[in-house]
C-alpha positions, 0 to 999 in steps of 0.5 A, a space after each residue: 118117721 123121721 124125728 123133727 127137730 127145733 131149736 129150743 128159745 133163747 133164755 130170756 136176757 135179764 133187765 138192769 137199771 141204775 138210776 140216781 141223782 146227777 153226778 152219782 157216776 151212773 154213765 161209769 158204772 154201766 159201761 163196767 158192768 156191760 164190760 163185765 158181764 161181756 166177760 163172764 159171756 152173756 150178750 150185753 147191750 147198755 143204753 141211757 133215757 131219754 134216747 136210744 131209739 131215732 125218736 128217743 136221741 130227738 126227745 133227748 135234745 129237745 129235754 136235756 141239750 136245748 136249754 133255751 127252750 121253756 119246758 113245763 113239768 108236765 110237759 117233760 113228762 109226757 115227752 120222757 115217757 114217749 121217748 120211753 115207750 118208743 124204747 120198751 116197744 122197739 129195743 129193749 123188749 125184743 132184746 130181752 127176747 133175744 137173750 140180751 142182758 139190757 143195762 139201762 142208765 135211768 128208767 121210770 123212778 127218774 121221772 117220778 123224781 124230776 118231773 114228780 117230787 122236784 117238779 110238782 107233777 103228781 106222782 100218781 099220774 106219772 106212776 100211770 104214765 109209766 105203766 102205759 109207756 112201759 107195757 107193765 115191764 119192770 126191771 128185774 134189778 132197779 138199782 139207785 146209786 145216791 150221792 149226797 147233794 154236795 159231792 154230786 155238785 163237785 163231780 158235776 162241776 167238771 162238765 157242763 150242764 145239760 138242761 135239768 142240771 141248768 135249773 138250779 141247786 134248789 131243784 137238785 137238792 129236792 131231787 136229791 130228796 126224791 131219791 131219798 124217798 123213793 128208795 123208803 117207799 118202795 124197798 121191795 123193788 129199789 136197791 140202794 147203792 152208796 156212790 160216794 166213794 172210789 168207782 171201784 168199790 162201787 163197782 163192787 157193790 153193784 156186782 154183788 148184787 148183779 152176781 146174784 142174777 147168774 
């Protein structure tokens, strides 16, 4: 009898999020951690919320860039966590399976904090919406890059504002307090990243966790 032979499954790629307030350098820090992890040879795909999908770029418009339209809390959280689901379901999970390290700019604690602590929703529910949108699927590093409110509004000075950043200092600085509180609530799955400082040395802050991970 001749011996079969089969291919052995992909090792499962590993789910990164980095997460904070405007003007923490977010978008920055993925593109060199993609970079980096490209270099040490693991597959790489880096994508941001709300978008990432043709239904998620169309939600993304709608919430961040049309900033003439009048869009309740709850309103924006239903239509974050669609754009949400649509990403879990249609690139992120089959990507994991596949092997693919996804980097991911914002994941579920920024609709708790937005549309959550600033916005007034319940959190509960949002925590609910969440869990449905996502299937169960948690990152397995949650990373939150803070800044102080006043640096973040120096760094945000530089470009224009999309429509969260349109609602006023009063609103960011309850995000900015957001955060805060859901890096106290919830230590075991939140990694703090102090973002204030060179991109540099917060690249390597985010590295020496990431490190860890291979």
């Amino acid at each position: 009898m001749s011996k079969r032979t089969s291919k052995s499954s992909p090792k499962r790629g590993r789910f990164i999020v980095l997460d904070g307030p405007d003007g923490a350098g977010k978008s920055t820090q993925v593109q060199l951690l993609t970079e980096q992890l490209e270099k040490r040879g693991h597959h790489t795909l880096a994508l941001r919320e709300p978008g990432g999908t043709t239904a998620g770029e169309v939600i993304r418009s709608l919430l961040l860039e049309r900033r003439q339209d009048r869009l309740t809390p709850v309103a924006e959280t239903f239509l974050f966590q669609a754009a949400r689901a649509q990403l879990v379901d249609e690139i992120i999970r089959p990507s994991l399976a596949r092997g693919t390290w996804v980097i991911c700019d914002r994941f579920t604690i920024s609709t708790l904090v937005y549309q959550g602590y600033a916005g007034g929703v319940s959190p509960k529910e949002i925590e609910r919406m969440s869990a449905l949108a996502t299937g169960g699927l948690s990152p397995d590093l949650y990373l939150v890059l803070w800044v102080p409110p006043h640096v973040g509004l120096v760094r945000r000075s530089n470009r224009s504002a999309d429509r969260m950043e349109s609602k006023g200092d009063d609103f960011l600085r309850a995000v900015s307090a957001g955060y805060k509180k859901a890096l106290g609530l919830r230590r075991n799955k939140l990694t703090p990243i102090e973002a204030g400082g060179l991109v540099e040395d917060v690249r390597a802050q985010i590295w020496s966790h990431v490190e860890r991970m291979l």
